[in-house]
NUSEMI-903353 format. One record per residue (C-alpha): residue number from 1; residue in one letter; chain; z, y, x. Coordinates in steps of 0.05 Angstrom, whole numbers, plus 32768, in hexadecimal, padded with zeros to 4 digits. Layout:
! NUSEMI-903353
{pt NUM, A, A, {Z, Y, X}}
...
END
This chain:
! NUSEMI-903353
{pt 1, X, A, {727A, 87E7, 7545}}
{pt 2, X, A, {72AB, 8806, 7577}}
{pt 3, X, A, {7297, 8826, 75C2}}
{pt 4, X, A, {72CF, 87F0, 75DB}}
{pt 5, X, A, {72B3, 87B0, 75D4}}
{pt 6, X, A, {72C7, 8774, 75ED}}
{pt 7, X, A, {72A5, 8761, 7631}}
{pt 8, X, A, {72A6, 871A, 7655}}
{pt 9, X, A, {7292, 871B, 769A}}
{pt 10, X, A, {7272, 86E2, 76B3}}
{pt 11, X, A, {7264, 86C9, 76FB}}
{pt 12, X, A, {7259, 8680, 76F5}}
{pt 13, X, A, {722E, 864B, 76D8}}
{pt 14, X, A, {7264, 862E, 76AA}}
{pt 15, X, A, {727C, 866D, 7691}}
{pt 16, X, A, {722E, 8680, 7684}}
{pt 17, X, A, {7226, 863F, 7668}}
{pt 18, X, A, {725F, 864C, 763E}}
{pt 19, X, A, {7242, 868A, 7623}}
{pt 20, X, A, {7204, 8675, 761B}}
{pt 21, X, A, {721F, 863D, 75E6}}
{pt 22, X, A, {7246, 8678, 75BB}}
{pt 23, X, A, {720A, 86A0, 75B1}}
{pt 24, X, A, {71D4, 865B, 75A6}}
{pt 25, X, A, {71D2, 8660, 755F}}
{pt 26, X, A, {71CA, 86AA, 7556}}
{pt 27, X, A, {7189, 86C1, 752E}}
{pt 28, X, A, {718A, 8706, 7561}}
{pt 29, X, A, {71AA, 8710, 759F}}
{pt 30, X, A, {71A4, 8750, 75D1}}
{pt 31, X, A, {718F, 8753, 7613}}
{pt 32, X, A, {718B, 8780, 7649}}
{pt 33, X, A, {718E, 8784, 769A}}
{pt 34, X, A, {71A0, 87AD, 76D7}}
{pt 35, X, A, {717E, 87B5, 7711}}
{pt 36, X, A, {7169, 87CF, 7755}}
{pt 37, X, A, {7124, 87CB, 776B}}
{pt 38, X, A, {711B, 8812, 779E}}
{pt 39, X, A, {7110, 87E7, 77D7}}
{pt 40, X, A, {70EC, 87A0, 77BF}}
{pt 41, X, A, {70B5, 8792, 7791}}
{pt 42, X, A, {70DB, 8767, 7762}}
{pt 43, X, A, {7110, 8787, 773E}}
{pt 44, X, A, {715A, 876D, 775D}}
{pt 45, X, A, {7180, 8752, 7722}}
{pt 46, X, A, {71C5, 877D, 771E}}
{pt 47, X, A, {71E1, 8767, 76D8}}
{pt 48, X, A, {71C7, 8741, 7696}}
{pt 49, X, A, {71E3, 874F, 7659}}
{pt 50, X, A, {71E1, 8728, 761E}}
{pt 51, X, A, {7209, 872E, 75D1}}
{pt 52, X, A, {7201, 870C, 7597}}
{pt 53, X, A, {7227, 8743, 756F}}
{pt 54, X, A, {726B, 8731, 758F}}
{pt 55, X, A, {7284, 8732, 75D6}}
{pt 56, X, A, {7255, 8751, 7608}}
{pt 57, X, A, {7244, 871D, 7641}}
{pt 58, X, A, {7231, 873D, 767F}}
{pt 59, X, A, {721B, 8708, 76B5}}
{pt 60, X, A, {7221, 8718, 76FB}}
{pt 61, X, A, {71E3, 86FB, 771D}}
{pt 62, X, A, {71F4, 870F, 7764}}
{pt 63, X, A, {722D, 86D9, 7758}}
{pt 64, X, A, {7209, 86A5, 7720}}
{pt 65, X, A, {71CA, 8685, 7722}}
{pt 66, X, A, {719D, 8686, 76DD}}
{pt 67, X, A, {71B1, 863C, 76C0}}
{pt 68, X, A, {718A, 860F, 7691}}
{pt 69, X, A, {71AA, 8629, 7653}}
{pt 70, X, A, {719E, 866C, 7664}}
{pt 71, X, A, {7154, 866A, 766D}}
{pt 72, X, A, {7151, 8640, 762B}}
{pt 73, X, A, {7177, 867D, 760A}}
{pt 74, X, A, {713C, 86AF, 7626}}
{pt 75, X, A, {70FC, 8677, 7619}}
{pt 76, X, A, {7114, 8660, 75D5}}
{pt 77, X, A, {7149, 8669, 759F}}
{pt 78, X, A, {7162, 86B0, 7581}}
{pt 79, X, A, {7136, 86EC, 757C}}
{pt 80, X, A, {7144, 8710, 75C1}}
{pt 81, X, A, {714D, 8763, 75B6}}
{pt 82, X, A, {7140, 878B, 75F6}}
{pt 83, X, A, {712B, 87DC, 75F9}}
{pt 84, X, A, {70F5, 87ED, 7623}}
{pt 85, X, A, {70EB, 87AA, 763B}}
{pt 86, X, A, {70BD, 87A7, 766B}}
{pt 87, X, A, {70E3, 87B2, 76AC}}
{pt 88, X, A, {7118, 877E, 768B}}
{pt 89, X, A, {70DD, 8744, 7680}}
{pt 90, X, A, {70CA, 8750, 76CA}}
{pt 91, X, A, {711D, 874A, 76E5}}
{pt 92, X, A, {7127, 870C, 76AD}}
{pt 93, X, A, {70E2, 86ED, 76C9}}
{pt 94, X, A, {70FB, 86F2, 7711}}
{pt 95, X, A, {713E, 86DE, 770C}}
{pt 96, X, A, {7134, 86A9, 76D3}}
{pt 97, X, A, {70FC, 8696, 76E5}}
{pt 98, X, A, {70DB, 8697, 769C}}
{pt 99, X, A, {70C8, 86C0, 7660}}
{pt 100, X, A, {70F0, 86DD, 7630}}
{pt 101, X, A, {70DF, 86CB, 75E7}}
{pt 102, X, A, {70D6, 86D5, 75B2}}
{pt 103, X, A, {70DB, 8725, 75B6}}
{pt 104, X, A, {70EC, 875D, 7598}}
{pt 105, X, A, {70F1, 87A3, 75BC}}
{pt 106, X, A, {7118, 87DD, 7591}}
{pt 107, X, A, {70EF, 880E, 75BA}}
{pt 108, X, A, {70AE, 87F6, 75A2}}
{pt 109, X, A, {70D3, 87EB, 755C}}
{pt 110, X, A, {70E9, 8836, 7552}}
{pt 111, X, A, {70A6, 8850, 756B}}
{pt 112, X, A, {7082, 882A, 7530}}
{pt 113, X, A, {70AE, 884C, 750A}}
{pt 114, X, A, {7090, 8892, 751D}}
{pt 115, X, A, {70C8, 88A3, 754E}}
{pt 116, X, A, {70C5, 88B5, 7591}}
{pt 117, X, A, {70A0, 8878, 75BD}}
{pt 118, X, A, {70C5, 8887, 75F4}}
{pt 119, X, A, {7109, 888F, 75D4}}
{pt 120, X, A, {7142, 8870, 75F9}}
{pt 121, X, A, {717E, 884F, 75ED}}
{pt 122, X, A, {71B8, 887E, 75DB}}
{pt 123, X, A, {7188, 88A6, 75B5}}
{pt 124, X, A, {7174, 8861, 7596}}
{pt 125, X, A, {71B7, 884E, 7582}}
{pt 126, X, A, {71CC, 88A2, 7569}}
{pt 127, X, A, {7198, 889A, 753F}}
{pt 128, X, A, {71A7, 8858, 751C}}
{pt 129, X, A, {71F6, 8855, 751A}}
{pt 130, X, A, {720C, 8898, 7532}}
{pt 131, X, A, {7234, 8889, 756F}}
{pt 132, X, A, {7222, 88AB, 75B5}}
{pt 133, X, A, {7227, 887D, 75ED}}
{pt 134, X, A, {7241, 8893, 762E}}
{pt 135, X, A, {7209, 88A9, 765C}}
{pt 136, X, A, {723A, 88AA, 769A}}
{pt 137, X, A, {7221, 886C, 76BD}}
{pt 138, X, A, {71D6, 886D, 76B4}}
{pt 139, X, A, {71CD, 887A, 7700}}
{pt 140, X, A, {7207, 884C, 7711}}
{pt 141, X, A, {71FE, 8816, 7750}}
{pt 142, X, A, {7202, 87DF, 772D}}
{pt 143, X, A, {71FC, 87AA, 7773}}
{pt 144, X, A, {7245, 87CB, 7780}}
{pt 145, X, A, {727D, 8796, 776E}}
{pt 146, X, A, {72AA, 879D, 7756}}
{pt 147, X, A, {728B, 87BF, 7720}}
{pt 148, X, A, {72B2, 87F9, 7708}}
{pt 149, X, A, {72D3, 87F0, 76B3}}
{pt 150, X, A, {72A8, 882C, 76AB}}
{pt 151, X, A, {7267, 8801, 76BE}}
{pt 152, X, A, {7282, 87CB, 7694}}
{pt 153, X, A, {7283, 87F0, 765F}}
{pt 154, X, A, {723E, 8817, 7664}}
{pt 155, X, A, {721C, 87CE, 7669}}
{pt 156, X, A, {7242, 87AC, 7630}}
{pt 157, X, A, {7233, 87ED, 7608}}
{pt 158, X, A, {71E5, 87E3, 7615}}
{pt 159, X, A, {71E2, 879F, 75ED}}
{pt 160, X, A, {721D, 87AA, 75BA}}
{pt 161, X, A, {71EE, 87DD, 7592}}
{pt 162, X, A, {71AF, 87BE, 758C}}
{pt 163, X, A, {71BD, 8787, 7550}}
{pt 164, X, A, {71D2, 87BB, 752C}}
{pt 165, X, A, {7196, 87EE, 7540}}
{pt 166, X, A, {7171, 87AE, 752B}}
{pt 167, X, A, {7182, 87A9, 74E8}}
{pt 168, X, A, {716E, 87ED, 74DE}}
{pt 169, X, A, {712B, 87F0, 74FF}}
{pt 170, X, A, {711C, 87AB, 74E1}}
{pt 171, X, A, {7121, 87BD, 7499}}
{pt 172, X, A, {70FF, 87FC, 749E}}
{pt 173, X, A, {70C2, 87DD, 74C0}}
{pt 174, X, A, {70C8, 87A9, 7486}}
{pt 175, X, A, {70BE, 87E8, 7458}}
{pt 176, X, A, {7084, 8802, 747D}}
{pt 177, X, A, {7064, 87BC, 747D}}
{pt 178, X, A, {7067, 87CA, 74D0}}
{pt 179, X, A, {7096, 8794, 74E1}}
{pt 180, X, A, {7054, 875B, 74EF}}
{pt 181, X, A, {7039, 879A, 7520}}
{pt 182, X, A, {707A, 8792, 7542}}
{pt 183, X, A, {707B, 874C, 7549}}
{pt 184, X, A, {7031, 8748, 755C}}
{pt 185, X, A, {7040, 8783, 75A0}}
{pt 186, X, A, {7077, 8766, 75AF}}
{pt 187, X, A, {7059, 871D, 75B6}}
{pt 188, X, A, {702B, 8752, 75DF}}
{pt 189, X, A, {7060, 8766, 760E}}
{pt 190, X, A, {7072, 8724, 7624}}
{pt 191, X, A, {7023, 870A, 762B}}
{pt 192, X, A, {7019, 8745, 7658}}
{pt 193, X, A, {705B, 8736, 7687}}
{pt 194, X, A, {703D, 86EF, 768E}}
{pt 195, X, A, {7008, 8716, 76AB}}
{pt 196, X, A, {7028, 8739, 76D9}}
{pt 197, X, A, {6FF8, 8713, 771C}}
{pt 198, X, A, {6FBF, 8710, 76FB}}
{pt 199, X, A, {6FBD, 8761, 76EB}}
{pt 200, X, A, {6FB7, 8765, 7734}}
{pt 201, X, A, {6F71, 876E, 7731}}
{pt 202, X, A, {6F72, 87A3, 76FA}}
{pt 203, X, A, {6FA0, 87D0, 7721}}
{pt 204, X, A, {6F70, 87F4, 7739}}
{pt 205, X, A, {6F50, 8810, 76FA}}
{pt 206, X, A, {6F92, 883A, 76F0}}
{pt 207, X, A, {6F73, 8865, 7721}}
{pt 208, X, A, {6F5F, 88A1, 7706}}
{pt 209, X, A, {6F2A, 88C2, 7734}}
{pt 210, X, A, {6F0F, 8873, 7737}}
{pt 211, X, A, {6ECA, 8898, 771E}}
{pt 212, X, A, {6ECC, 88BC, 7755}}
{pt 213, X, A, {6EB0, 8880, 7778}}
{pt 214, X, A, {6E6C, 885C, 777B}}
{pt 215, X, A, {6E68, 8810, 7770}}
{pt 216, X, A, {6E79, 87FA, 77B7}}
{pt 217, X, A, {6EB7, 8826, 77B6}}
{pt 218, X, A, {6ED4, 8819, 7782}}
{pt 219, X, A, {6EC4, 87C6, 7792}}
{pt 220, X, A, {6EED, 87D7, 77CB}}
{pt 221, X, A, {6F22, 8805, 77AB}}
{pt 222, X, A, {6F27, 87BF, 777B}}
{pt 223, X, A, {6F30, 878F, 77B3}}
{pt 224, X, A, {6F5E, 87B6, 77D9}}
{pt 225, X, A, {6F8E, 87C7, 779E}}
{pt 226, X, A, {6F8C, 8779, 778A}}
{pt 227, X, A, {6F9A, 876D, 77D9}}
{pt 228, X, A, {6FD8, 8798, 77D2}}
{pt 229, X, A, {6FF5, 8784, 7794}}
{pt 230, X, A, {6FFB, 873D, 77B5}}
{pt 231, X, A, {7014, 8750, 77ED}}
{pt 232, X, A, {704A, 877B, 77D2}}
{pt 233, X, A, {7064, 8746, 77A6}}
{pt 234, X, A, {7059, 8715, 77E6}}
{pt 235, X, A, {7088, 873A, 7813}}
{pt 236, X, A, {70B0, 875A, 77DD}}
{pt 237, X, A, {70A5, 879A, 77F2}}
{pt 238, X, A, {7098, 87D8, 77BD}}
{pt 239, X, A, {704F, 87E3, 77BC}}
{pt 240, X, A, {704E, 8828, 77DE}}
{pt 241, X, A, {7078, 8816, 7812}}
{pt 242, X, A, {7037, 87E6, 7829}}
{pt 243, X, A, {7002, 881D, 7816}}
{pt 244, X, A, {7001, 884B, 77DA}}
{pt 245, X, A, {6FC4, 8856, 77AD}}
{pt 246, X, A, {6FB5, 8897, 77D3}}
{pt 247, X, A, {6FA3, 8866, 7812}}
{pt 248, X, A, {6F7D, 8837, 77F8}}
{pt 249, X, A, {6F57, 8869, 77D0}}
{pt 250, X, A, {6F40, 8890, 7810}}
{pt 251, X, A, {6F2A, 884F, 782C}}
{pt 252, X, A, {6F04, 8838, 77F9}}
{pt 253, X, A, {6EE0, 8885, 77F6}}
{pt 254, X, A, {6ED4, 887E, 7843}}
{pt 255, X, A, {6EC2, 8833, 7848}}
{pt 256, X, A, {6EDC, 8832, 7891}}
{pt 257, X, A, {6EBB, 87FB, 78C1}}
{pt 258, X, A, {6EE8, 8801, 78FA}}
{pt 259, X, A, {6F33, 880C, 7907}}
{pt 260, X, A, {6F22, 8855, 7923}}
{pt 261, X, A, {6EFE, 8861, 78E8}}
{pt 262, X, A, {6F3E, 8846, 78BD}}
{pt 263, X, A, {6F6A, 8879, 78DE}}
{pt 264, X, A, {6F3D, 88B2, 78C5}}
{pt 265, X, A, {6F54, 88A9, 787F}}
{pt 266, X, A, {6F85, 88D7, 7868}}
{pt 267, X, A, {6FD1, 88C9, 7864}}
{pt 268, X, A, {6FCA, 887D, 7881}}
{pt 269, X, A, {6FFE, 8865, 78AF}}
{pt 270, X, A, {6FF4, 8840, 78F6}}
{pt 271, X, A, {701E, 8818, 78E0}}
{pt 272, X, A, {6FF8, 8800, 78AA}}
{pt 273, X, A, {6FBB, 87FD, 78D8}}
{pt 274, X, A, {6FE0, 87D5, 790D}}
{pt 275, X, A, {6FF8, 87A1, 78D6}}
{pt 276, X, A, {6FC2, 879E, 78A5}}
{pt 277, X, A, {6F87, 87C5, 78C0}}
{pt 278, X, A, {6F5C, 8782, 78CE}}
{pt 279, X, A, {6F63, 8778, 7882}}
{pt 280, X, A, {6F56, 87B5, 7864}}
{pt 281, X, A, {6F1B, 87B4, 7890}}
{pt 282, X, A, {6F0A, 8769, 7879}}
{pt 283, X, A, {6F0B, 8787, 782A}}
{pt 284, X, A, {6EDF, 87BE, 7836}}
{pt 285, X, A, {6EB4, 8791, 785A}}
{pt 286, X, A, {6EB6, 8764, 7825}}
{pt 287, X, A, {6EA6, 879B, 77F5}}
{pt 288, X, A, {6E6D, 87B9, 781D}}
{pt 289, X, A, {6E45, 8769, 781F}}
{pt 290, X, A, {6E4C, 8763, 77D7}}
{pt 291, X, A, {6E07, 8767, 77BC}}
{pt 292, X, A, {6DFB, 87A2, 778F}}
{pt 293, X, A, {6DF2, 877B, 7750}}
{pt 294, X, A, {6E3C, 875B, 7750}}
{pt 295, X, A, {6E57, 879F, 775B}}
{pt 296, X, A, {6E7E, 87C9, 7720}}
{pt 297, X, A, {6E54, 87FC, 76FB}}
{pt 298, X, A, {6E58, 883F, 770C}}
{pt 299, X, A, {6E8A, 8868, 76E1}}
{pt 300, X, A, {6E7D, 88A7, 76C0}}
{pt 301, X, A, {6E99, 88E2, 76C7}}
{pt 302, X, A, {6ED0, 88F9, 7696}}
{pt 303, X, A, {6EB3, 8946, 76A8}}
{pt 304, X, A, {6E75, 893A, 767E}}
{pt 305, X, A, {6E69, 8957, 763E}}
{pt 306, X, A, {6E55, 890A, 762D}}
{pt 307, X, A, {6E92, 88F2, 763E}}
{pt 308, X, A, {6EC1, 8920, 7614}}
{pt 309, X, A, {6E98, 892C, 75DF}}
{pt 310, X, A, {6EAC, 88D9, 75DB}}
{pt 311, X, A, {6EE8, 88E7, 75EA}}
{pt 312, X, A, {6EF4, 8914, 75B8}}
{pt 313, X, A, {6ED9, 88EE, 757E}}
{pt 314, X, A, {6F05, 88B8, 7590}}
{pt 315, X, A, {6F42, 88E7, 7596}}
{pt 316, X, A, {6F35, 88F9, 7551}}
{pt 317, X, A, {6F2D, 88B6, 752E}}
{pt 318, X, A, {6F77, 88A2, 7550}}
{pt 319, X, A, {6F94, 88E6, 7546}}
{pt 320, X, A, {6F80, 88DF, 74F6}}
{pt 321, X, A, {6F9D, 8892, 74F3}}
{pt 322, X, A, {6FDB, 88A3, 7516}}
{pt 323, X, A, {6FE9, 88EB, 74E6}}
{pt 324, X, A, {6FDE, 88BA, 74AA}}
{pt 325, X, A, {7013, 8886, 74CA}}
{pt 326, X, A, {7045, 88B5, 74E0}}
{pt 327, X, A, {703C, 889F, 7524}}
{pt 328, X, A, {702D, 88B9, 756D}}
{pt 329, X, A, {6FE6, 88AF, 757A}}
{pt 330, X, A, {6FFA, 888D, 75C3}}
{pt 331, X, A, {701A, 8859, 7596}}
{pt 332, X, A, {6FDA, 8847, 757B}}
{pt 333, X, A, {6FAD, 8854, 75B3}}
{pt 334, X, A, {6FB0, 886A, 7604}}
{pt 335, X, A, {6F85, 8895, 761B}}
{pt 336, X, A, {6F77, 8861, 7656}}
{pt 337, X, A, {6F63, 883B, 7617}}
{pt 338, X, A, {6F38, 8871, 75EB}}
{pt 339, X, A, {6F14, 887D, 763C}}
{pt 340, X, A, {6F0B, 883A, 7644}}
{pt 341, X, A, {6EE4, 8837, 75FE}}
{pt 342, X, A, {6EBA, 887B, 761E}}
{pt 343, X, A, {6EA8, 885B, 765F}}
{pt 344, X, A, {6E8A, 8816, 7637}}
{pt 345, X, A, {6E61, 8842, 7607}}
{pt 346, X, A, {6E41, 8875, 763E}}
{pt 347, X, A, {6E35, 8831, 766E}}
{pt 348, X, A, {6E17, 8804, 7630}}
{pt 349, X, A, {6E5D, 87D5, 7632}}
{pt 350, X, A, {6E7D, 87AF, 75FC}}
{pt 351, X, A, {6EAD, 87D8, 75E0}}
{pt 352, X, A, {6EF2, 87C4, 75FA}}
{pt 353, X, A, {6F06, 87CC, 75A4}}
{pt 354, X, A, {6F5C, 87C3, 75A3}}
{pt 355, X, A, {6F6B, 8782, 7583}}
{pt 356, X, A, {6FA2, 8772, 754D}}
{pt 357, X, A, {6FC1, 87A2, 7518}}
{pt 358, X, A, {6F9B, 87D8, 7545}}
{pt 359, X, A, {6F59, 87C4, 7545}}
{pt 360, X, A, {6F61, 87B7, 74F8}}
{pt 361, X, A, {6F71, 87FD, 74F2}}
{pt 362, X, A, {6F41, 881C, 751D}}
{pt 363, X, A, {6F05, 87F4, 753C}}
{pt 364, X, A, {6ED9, 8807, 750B}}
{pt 365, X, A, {6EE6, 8853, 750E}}
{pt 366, X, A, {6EE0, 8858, 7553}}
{pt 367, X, A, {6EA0, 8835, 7550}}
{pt 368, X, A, {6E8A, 8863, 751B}}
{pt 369, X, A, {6EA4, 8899, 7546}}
{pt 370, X, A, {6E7A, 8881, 757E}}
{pt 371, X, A, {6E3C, 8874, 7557}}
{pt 372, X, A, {6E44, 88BE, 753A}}
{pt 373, X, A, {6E43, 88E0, 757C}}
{pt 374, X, A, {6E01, 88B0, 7598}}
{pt 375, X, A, {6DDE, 88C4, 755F}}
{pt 376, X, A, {6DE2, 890B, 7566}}
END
């Protein structure tokens, strides 16, 4: 493998067409995008890049449409390698208007390993085959057009690699006996960009002063977050240039009834009051007649010595697993997740146990680990 490979660009349907014939009977082929999304919601598609471990085909979709054969390339057919794939799903959903599988991501790959989870792509490919990739372009504007041989280049480069990175990752994971934990997160990955509207109405448990709150508050914080998710996709607009967390966080602490009462909350605009104030007062509203039993519990607070003492137990069962695996603990388990598991014990919740490989490996412990501390 050579840093000069060949590149086809390709700007209609018959040459993608074309391409997408030459690379239809591949077992692997790799995949990547470029985009632009600073002032819109959904990502603008810049450039897709596709090999199947011989020309580099990078599709210009400011000047092509996706076509039939394309999307059956992404929904069916070869194994699909991206890294760090979760921005690319969201451009390849948009613009193709479909999923991409079946999956394989050589970031999740190399952190199964016990590498770096967040490793990224020149270090990826340094590590497997040697060769540093030119980092010149990562910051490139890559709506210009022409695009510069430089920018060809860079693109081409970020698919030519990753059959080769592949075949390293995959037989090493076939030595661990990791390679069906792979499979099984990646399958993950593309369940959880299907999702993509219907996590609207979990965005607002990312918060993390959320227990902060009582019921009704955080009922509203939940409604208004869901409210603005929507609408952010709706006009294409990037969520905090409708109304950042921050916002709708004061309003959900001050339950406002009036539009004079809106304006006391700190940091909100007038013109967000003028545009959407009747409907950010409707939510609260909303939130304020729900009756108290079909609120959300109250959440505990992570200050308490209940709380970490939980957390702490848990930290240790996950810490153990992932020193025996070789791996990061994050890889196993979040702490969003091992929090999540401390909020359903102190509130008398099912335990929200991981599934798969994971839970396998660790439901019972943390259980155990749970039990351990109650009993005390």
């Amino acid at each position: 493998m050579t840093l000069t490979p060949e590149i086809r660009w390709i700007d209609t349907p018959e040459a993608l067409d074309d391409a997408c014939a030459e690379v239809a009977d591949a077992e692997v082929i790799a995949l990547d995008t470029e985009f632009f999304r600073e002032k819109t919601f959904h990502p603008v598609p810049a450039l897709i890049q596709f090999s199947a471990g011989g020309a580099a085909h990078l599709v210009d979709p400011l000047a092509v449409d996706c076509t039939e054969s394309f999307r059956d390339l992404l929904a069916e057919g070869p194994l699909k390698l991206l890294h760090a794939s979760s921005e690319d799903l969201e451009v390849l959903a948009h613009w193709a208007g479909i999923s991409v599988a079946p999956l394989v991501d050589t970031q999740v790959a190399q952190a199964l390993l016990g590498e770096d989870p967040a490793m990224g792509y020149q270090r990826l490919v340094e590590h497997w085959t040697g060769m540093n990739l030119p980092k010149d372009e990562t910051r490139s504007d890559w709506l210009a057009r022409p695009l510069s041989d430089s920018q060809r280049l860079y693109a081409a480069l970020d698919v030519s690699f990753l059959l080769q990175v592949w075949e390293g990752q995959r037989a090493a994971l076939e030595r661990q006996e990791r390679l069906a934990w792979l499979l099984e997160d990646c399958r993950e990955l593309v369940a959880q960009a299907l999702r993509s509207n219907a996590a609207d109405g979990q965005w607002y448990r990312r918060h993390r002063q959320l227990w902060r709150l009582p019921p009704r508050g955080i009922e509203a914080y939940r409604l208004l977050t869901t409210w603005r998710e929507g609408e952010a996709r709706r006009r294409n607009l990037p969520r905090g240039w409708l109304v950042n967390d921050r916002v709708l966080y004061g309003v959900a602490e001050r339950l406002p009834e009036n539009r004079h009462q809106l304006a006391e909350v700190d940091d909100i605009k007038p013109g967000l009051i003028k545009r959407d104030g009747d409907t950010l007062l409707a939510l609260v509203r909303e939130a304020r007649q729900r009756d108290a039993e079909s609120l959300p519990a109250a959440l505990p607070s992570p200050m308490t010595p209940a709380f970490k003492q939980r957390l702490k137990a848990l930290k240790r069962v996950v810490n153990g697993a992932a020193e025996r695996l070789g791996l990061a603990p994050e890889v196993l388990l979040r702490r969003r997740d091992l929090e999540a598991l401390v909020v359903a014990d102190l509130t008398g919740q099912a335990l929200p146990q991981p599934g798969g490989w994971r839970g396998e490996l660790l439901a019972d412990d943390l259980a155990r680990a749970l039990d351990e501390v109650n009993d005390r």
